[in-house]
C-alpha angles and dihedrals in degrees: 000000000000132000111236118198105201110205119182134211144241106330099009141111130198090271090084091071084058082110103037107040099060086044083064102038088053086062092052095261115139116234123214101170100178127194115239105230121258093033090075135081084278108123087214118156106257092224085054081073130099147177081233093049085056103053085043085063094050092048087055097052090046094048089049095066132094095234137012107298119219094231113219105207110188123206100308087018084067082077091044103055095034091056081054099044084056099045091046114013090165093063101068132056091205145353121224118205095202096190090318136151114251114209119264139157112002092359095233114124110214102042088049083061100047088054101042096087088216095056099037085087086056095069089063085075096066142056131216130224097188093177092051096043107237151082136238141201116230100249083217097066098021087115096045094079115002098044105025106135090039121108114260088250097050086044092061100048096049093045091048086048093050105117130207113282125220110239105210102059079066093060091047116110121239107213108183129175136202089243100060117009081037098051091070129091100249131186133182128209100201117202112211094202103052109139087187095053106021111213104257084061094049082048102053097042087052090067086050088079144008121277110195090197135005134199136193129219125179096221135104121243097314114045082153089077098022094050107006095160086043087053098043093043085058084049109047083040079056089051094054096045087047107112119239124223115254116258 
């Protein structure tokens, strides 16, 4: 049996995972859902957060199991794992893209959105509060495209439950090498109807850098609360086809 560290994206807390995560245990997978600092109950100044701070947390996590944890990075986590996965390969038997952005070009998240011409009318669902350091979804239009394939009633609660972002972890800079980052086993599940990440996107991220394995789920951004057993079934599959290290 594997250890999986969940880690959610943008908006999000650990309480995203409340579907997914018994699905896995039931299975014998252990189950480590941390918090990203700064979307807690933390009263953290937002500017205090960092990509960097994320992926420390990460590390920590990581460093806090009994064995390697395949590490499951969904859509901004993608960043995250990825910043840890740079700064201590060794830590991690695998990492997961879960409909993520992988790191290309400059390494900074947001500006990678405004200039990829499919995600610039993401930005529209959200509003910015610069001098308070964070960004937030339109509670109006939440479900539209992060919960689009989920049931009315499943949309409101996890809309209800989106917290505040820090904005400037969306401004870091991801830097990862072949050495390190690539050194990592790495697989992607790919959802054909995310209206976040649309699919060509998923697609050509996906031939930045190697994917070891990848897996397709006909699902929108959260597959997590719209399919939780398909997605834990890939998972655990990913889990058995995960190498172990030689004794």
């Amino acid at each position: 049996m594997a250890t999986f560290l969940l880690v959610h994206g943008a908006w999000h807390d650990e309480s995203c995972w409340k579907h997914l995560a018994p699905l896995l245990r039931a299975c014998g997978h252990k189950i480590v859902t941390p918090t990203l600092p700064g979307h807690g109950r933390d009263r953290v100044s937002p500017w205090s957060i960092s990509m960097k701070k994320y992926a420390g947390a990460i590390i920590d996590a990581a460093r806090a199991t009994e064995e390697r944890p395949i590490c499951v990075g969904h859509s901004m986590a993608g960043f995250v794992i990825a910043m840890a996965a740079e700064q201590r390969p060794e830590l991690f038997t695998k990492l997961v893209f879960l409909t993520a952005f992988v790191p290309m070009g400059k390494g900074r998240l947001l500006p990678m959105i405004i200039a990829d011409p499919s995600l610039r009318k993401r930005i529209l669902h959200s509003d910015f509060d610069f001098p308070g350091g964070t960004n937030s979804v339109r509670p109006e239009t939440a479900a539209e495209f992060l919960y689009t394939d989920c049931a009315p009633e499943l949309q409101r609660m996890a809309t209800d439950a989106l917290v505040r972002q820090p904005v400037r972890p969306l401004f870091s800079r991801v830097r990862i090498t072949p050495e390190r980052f690539g050194s990592v086993p790495k697989a992607f599940i790919e959802c054909t109807g995310d209206q976040a990440i649309p699919i060509a996107l998923q697609r050509r991220m996906q031939h930045y850098s190697k994917f070891d394995q990848v897996r397709t789920l006909e699902a929108a951004h959260s597959p997590f609360l719209s399919m939780p057993e398909k997605t834990a079934d890939v998972l655990a599959e990913l889990a058995d086809l995960t190498p172990q290290p030689s004794s």
